[in-house]
N, C-alpha and C positions, 0 to 999 in steps of 0.2 A: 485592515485585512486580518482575519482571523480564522485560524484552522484548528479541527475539533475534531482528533480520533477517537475509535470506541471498539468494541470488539475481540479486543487480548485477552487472552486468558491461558488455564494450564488443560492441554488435551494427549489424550493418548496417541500414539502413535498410531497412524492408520486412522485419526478423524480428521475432522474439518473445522474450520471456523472461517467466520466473515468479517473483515476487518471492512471499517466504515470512517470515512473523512469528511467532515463538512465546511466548507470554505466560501466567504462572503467578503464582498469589498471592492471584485473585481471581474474581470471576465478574463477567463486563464488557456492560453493556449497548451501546453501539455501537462497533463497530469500524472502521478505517477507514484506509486511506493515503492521506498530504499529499505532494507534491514542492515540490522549489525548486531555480529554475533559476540558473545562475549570475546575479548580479547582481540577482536578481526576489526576491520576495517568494516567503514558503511558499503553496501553496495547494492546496484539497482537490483529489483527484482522485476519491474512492471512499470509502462507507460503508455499513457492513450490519451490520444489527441483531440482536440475539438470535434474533429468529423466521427471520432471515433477508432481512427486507427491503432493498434495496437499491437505494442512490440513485447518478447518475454528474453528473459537471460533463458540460461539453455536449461536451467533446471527448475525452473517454472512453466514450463511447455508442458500441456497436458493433464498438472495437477492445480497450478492455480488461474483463474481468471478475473480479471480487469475487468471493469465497468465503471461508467459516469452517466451523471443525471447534470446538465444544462441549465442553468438561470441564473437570477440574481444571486439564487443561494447554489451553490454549486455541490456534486456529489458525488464522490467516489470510492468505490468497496473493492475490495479482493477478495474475492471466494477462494479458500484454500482448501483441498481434499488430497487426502494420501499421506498426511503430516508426516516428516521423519522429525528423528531426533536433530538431525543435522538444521530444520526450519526454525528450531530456537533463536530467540533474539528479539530486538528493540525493532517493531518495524514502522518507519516513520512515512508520514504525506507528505509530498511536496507537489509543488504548481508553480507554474512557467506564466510569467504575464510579460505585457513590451518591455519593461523597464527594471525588471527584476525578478524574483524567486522566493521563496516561501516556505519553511519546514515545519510541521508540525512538530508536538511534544514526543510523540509517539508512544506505544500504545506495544507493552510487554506479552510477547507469545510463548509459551514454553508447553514442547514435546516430550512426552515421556516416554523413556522406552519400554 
């Protein structure tokens, strides 16, 4: 099993970036990215399900969006727009399969004000 983000970088505030996770090994029932801000605790930001369902914490409604791509290799992005300073942070992949769970390296985002 191995997971492979991409897409971090340092953006102004008021842009966007697309954060990208690639995962193979398995076939995963929920997918999903956590961040962690410095000094805070990790926390969800985004998950979406095999069929595609998807759920947002309250303050990623609207600016960011969840997606997955299906297969062998498996694929999952967050589009983020409206970047605040507050979106700073480590944001990591993780995947749900029958038997266990999965975290990526993650992949460093910093908002300037």
């Amino acid at each position: 099993l191995q997971l492979v983000e991409s897409g971090g970088g340092l953006v102004q505030a008021g842009g966007s970036l697309k954060l990208s996770c690639v995962a193979s090994g398995r076939i995963f029932s929920i997918m999903g990215w956590y961040r962690q801000a410095p000094g805070k605790e990790r926390e969800l930001v985004a998950t979406i399900g095999f069929d595609g369902d998807t759920k947002y914490e309250v303050f990623a409604k609207d600016r960011f969006t969840i997606s997955r791509v299906n297969g062998r290799t498996s694929k999952i992005y967050l589009q983020m727009n409206s970047l605040k300073a507050d979106d700073t942070g480590v944001y990591f992949c993780n995947v749900k399969y029958p038997s266990g769970m999965a975290w990526g390296q993650g992949t460093e985002v910093t908002v300037s004000s």
